[in-house]
N, C-alpha and C positions, 0 to 999 in steps of 0.2 A: 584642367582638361579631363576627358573622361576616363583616360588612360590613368592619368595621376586616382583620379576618383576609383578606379576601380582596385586598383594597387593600395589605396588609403582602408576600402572595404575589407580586403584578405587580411590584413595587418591586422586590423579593430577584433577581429573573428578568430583569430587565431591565437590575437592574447586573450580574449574572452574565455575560448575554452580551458589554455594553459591555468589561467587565473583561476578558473573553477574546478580542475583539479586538482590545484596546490593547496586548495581551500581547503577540500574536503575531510572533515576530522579523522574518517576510519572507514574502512569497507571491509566490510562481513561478507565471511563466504562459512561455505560447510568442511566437514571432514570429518574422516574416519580411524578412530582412534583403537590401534592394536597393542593390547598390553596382555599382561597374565591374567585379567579378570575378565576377558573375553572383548567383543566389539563393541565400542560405542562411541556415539557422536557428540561432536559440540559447533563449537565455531570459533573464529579466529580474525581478528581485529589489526588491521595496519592503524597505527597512529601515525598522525600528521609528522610528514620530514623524516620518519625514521624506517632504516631498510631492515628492521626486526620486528618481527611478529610474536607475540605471548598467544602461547596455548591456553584454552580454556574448555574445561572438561566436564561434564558429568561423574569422570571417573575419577576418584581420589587419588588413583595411585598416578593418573596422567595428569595433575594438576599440580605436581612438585613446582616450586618457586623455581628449578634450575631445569627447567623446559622451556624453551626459543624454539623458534621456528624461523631459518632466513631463507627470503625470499625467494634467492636467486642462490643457482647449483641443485645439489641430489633433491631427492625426492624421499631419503631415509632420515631420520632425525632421530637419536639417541639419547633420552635421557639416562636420570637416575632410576636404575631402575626399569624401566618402560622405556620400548623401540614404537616410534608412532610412523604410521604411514599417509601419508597426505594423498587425497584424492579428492582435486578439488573440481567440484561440478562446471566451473569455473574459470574464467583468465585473472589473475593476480596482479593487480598493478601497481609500482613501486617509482613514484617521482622522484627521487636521490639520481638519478644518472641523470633526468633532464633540467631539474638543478644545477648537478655541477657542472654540466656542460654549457648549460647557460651563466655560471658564474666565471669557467676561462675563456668565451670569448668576449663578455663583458673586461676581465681583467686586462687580454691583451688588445682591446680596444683604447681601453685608456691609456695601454701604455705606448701605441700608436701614436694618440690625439699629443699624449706630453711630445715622444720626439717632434710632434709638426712643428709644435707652438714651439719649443726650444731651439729647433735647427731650419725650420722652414724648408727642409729636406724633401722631394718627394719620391728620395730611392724606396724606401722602407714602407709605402705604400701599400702594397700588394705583397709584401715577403708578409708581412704581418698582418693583414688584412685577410688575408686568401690562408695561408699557412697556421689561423688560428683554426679554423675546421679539422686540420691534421691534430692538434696538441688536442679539442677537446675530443678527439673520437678516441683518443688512447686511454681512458679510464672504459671505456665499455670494453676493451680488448683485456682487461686485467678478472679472473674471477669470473668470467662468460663463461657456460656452459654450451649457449644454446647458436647451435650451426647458423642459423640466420643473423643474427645480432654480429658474430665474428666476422663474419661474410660482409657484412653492410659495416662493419666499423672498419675492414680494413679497407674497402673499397672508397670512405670518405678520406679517410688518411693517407692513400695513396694520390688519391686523386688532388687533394689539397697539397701533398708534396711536391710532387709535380707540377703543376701550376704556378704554385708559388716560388717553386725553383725557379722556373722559365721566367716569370713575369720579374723577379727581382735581378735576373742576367740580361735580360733587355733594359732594365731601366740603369743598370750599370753601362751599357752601351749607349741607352740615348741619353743619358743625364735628365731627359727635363720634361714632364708631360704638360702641353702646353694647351690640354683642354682645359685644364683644373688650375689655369695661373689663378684665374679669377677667385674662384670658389675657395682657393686654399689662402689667398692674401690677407685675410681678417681673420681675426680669432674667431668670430660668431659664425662664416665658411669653414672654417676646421673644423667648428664641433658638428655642425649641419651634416657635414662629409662621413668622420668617425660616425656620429651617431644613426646614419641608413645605414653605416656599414658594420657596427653591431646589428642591427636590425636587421639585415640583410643574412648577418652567420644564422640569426635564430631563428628566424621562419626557413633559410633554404635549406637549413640542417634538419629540421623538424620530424623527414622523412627517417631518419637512423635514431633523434634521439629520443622519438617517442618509441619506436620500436625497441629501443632498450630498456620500457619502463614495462613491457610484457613480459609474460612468465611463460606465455603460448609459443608452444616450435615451430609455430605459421605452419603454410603449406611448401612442400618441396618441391612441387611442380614451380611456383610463384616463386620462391626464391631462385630457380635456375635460369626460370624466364628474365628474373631482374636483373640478375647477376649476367645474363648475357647482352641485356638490354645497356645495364653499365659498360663491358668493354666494347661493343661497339660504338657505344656515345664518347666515352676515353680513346678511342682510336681515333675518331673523327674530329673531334676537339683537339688534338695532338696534331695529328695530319695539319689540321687546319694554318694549326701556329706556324709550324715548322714550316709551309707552304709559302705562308705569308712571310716570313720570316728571311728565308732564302732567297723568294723573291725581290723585296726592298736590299738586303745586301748583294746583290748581283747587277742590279736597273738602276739608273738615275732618279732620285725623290720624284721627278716630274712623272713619273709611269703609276698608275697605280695598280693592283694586283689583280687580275682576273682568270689566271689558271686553277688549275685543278679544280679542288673544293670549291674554291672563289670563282668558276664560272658556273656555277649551279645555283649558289647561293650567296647574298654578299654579306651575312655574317654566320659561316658554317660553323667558327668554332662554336659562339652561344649555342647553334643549333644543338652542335653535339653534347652542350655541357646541356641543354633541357633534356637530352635521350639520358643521358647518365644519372640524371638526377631521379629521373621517371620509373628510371630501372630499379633506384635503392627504395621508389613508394611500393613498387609492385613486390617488391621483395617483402615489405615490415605490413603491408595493411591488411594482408587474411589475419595477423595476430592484433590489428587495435581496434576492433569493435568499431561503432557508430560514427561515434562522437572525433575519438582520435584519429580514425580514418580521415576523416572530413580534412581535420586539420592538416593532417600531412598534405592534400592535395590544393595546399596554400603555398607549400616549396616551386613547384613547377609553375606555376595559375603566378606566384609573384614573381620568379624569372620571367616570365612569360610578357609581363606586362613591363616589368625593366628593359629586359633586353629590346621590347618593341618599341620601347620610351627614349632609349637611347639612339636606334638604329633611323628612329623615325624623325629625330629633333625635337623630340618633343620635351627630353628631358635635358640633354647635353648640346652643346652645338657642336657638334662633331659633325653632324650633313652640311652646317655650314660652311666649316674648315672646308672641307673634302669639295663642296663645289667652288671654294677660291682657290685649293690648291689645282685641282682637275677638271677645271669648270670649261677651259677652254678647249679640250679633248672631244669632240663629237663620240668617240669610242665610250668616253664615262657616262657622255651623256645619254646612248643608248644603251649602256651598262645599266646604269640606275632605273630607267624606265622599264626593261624587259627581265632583269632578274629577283628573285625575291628578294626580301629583306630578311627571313630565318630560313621556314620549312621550304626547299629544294625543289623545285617543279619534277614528276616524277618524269624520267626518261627525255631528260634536258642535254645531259653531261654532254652526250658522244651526238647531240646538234649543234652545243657550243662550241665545243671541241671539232668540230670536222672544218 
């Protein structure tokens, strides 16, 4: 379907990019080299995979073999001998953080898919699934310098905490998610499952973990914007849960939910988890240039097209379930027909509500 098509395109495009910056052998920039022989310039070489840079000098005395230059932190570098000062015309870019983060949600993805296949379990779902985004945003919080980068790692890590908390204490309450009986019964549904849901950590995370591969302190207007764009999306995704959540433990299974959040929109939380995610792109993209920019805006562009995949039937039968459970409520049924499916009709609430 086209939805699928279009969620297959952002995917193609975003390892495209990834791939061809993990590729590239070395990137030259300029700088400015202060020693006791006075000022002079050279240039400076990232080698592939490694978060260390060799100085290279015209000046003899700034070409000592025990001169490094690393990426990320001061901006002072001390050798033997000679203090050099970097002033790069330039953004510096350094793939090692979106490596490793792309090798722990890859690791605690397999180690998801084993417990499927070994226990057929489906509590550990979402603690692990959703709760890998917290484990890999904690190597960018170690060794950061730079205010945006910490701002956007802890904001993934909270937000992944949370989630993952909530979502792993509901599945201890309902035991059994009975849209995925199907999908998780075969071992070749297990990996199907696991394997969108790595794919899923590394493009919706792309918005933090390319922005950790900059050396640019962005702009501070754009990170306060995102950062408030984040808790309002975390407050409304939260609300959301907890809404719905109260609701079904209060009502008879035969009712289904349509206060608060849920009379404006009938999947508010997604709504808020697209603001929240939108918030960490506006926060990281004045520091990734063109290319990496672009990418990031494959985080939201592929929730976007999940969440409407899901909400729509087009990926899950979940509209199915939901019209056999509440099919025979005229209330659902003009629920479903007049409210949206994400984004909130504006100045709906308080007509639903009266």
């Amino acid at each position: 379907d086209m939805m699928g098509s279009f969620a297959r395109i952002i995917t193609i495009f975003t390892l495209l990019t990834i791939l061809n910056d993990c590729q590239a052998s070395s990137k030259t920039t300029s700088f400015v080299v202060s020693s006791k022989s006075g000022i002079n310039h050279g240039k400076m070489e990232m080698p592939r995979r490694r978060q260390i840079l060799t100085i290279e000098s015209d000046d003899s005395i700034a070409t000592t073999p025990f001169l490094h230059l690393i990426t990320r932190g001061g901006s002072t570098i001390k050798g033997e001998g000679t203090a050099l000062r970097l002033v790069p015309p330039g953004t510096v870019f350094n793939n090692l953080p979106l490596i490793q983060s792309t090798q722990i949600l890859l690791g605690m993805n397999i180690l998801g898919f084993a417990i499927s296949v070994v226990t057929g379990s489906h509590l550990h779902l979402d603690l692990i699934g959703t709760g890998a985004f917290a484990v890999a945003a904690l190597p960018s919080l170690t060794g950061n310098h730079l205010m945006r980068t910490n701002i956007s790692g802890i904001a993934v890590a909270v937000w992944g905490t949370k989630l993952a908390s909530f979502l792993f204490f509901r599945a201890l309450k309902v035991k059994h998610d009975t849209r995925l009986d199907d999908t998780l019964s075969t071992i070749g549904g297990t990996t199907v499952f696991w394997a969108i849901s790595f794919l899923w950590g590394v493009i919706c995370s792309l918005p933090h973990t390319l922005g950790t591969t900059s050396s640019d302190p962005g702009n501070k207007y754009t990170t306060i914007v995102g950062t408030v764009m984040f808790i309002a999306g975390l407050i409304i995704e939260t609300a959301a849960d907890y809404q719905k959540w109260a609701f079904k433990s209060s009502n008879t299974p035969a009712q289904f939910c349509n206060v608060g959040l849920w009379s404006v929109s009938q999947h508010p939380n997604w709504f808020g988890n697209l603001v929240l995610w939108s918030g960490i792109v506006v926060m990281n993209v004045p520091a990734l240039g063109w290319a990496r920019g672009c990418a990031s805006l494959a985080s939201p562009l592929f929730m976007w097209s999940l969440f409407y995949g899901q909400a729509s039937g087009a990926i899950t039968p979940a509209v199915e379930l939901a019209k056999a459970k509440y099919g025979s409520d005229p209330t659902f049924l003009k629920y479903v027909k007049n409210i949206p499916l994400l984004v909130p009709r504006l100045f709906s609430w308080g007509k639903n509500n009266s």
